[in-house]
N, C-alpha and C positions, 0 to 999 in steps of 0.2 A: 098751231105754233108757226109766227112766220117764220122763214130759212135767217139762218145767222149774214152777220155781212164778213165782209176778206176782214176788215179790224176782230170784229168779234171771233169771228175764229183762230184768230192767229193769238190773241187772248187768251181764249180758253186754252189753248195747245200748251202755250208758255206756266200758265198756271199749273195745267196738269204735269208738266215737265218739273216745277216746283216742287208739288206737292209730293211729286212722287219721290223728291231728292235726287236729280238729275245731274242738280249744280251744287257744289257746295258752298257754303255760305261765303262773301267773299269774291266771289268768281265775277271776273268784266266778262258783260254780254255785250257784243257788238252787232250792228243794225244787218251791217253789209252781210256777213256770217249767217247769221238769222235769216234775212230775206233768200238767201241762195238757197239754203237747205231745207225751208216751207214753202219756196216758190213761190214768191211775191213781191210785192216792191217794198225799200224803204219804207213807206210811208203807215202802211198797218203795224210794221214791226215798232215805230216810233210810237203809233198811238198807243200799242200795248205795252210798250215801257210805260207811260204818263199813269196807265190804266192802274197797273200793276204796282208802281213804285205810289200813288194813292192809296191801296188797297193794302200796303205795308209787306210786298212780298221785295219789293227792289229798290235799290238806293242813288242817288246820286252823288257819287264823289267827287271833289273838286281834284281836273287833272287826270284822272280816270273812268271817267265818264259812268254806264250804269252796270251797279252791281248787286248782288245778292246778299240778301240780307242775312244776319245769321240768325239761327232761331235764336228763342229765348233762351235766359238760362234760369233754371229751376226755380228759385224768387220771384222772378217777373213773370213766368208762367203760370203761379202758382196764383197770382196777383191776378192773371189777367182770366184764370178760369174762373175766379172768384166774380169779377166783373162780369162775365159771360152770366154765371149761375144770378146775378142779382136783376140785369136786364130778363132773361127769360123767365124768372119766377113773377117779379113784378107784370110783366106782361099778364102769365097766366093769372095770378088774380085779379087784374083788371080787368082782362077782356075774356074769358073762357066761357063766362053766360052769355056774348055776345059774339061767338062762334055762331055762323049759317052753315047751312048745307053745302055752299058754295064751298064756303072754307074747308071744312072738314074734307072735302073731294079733293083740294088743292093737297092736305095734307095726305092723302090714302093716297093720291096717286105720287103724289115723291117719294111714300114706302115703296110704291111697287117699281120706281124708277131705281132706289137704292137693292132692292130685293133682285134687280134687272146687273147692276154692277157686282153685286157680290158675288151671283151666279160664273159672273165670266174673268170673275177672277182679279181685276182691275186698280190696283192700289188706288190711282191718282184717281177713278170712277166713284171710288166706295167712298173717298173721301170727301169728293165734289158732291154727290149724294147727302148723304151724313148730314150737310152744313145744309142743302137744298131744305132737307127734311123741317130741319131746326126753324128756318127762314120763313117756312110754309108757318109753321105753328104762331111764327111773331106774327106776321100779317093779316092771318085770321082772328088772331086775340088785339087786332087791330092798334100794332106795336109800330107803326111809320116812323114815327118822331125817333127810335133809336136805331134806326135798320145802319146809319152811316158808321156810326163810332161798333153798332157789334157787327157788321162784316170786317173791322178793322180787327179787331178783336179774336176772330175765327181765323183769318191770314195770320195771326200772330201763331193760331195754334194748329194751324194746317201744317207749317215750318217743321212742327214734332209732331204729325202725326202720327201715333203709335197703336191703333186699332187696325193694321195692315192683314195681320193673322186670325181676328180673332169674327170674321165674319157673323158667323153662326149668333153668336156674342149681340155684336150688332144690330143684329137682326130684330135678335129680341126685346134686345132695348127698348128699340123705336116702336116694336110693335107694343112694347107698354107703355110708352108715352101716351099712342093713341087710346088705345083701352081705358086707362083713364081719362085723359081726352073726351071721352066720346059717356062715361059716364058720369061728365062735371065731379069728379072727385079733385077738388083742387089740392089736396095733401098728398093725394096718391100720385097728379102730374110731377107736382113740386118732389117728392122720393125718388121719380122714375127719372125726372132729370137732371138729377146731382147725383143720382147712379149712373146715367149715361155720360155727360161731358166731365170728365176727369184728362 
């Protein structure tokens, strides 16, 4: 895996800071502030605005510059797990007979990356996880074409992430995504992940 760059990580940092509800919804984030307290220049903190405010976690206000978004509110959430659930079903009956070795590895080892966050306890880790998990599965059922609009989609439901507690939970989940997964049962993937993303 190559080393992330100064943008990319100052990315990842803001997102986790997101995810984990650091900011509440609302909130003006400023560059100068930002750069000081991660130790960097303007200029990573701006790309991770651009990043970020695409990915549907931050917003541009006229006059106010960027702020945070609020999560959804239960209607549009409820819209948009439905959206989630219809990309990754679709995916797995497309492409689940055309899972390789390669793929299925990508997906074992993002459990065992998730299995890695849960252990140490990690809100913004387990959730970052979770989504890596999901990501791995579209790629390998060779899902490209929606990868833009469902990471838009997971940022919508990252905002509420409410799987904070219930690791163990988690856990299991994923490890029956894969189990079915890994036995072509296409009804039993399809069960395991309308169980899972709620």
């Amino acid at each position: 895996m190559q080393p992330q760059t100064v943008r990319e990580q100052v990315t990842r940092a803001l997102r986790d800071e997101l995810v984990a509800g650091n900011f509440e919804g609302g909130h003006v984030l400023r560059e100068v502030e930002l750069a000081q307290r991660l130790g960097v220049s303007r200029g990573p903190v701006r790309d991770a605005f651009l990043q970020l405010s695409h990915e549907g976690f931050l917003a541009y206000v006229a006059n106010r510059g960027v702020t945070v978004r609020h999560p959804p509110v239960k209607k549009n959430r409820d819209m948009i797990v439905s959206l989630r659930v219809q990309i990754e079903t679709f995916a797995v009956k497309s492409g689940l007979a055309d899972i390789t070795e390669e793929g299925y590895a990508g997906i074992e080892m993002a459990l065992r990356e998730l299995r890695f966050a849960c252990s140490n306890d990690s809100a913004a880790a387990v959730a970052r996880c979770d989504m890596a998990f999901h990501e791995a599965v579209l790629l390998a059922c060779g899902a490209e074409d929606f990868m833009e609009v469902w990471r838009q989609l997971c940022a919508k439901m990252l905002m509420a992430y409410s799987r904070l507690h219930d690791y163990g939970e988690v856990l299991e989940e994923h490890q029956h995504i894969l189990d079915a997964l890994r036995s072509h049962d296409k009804q039993a993937v399809i069960a395991a992940l309308k169980e899972n993303i709620r």
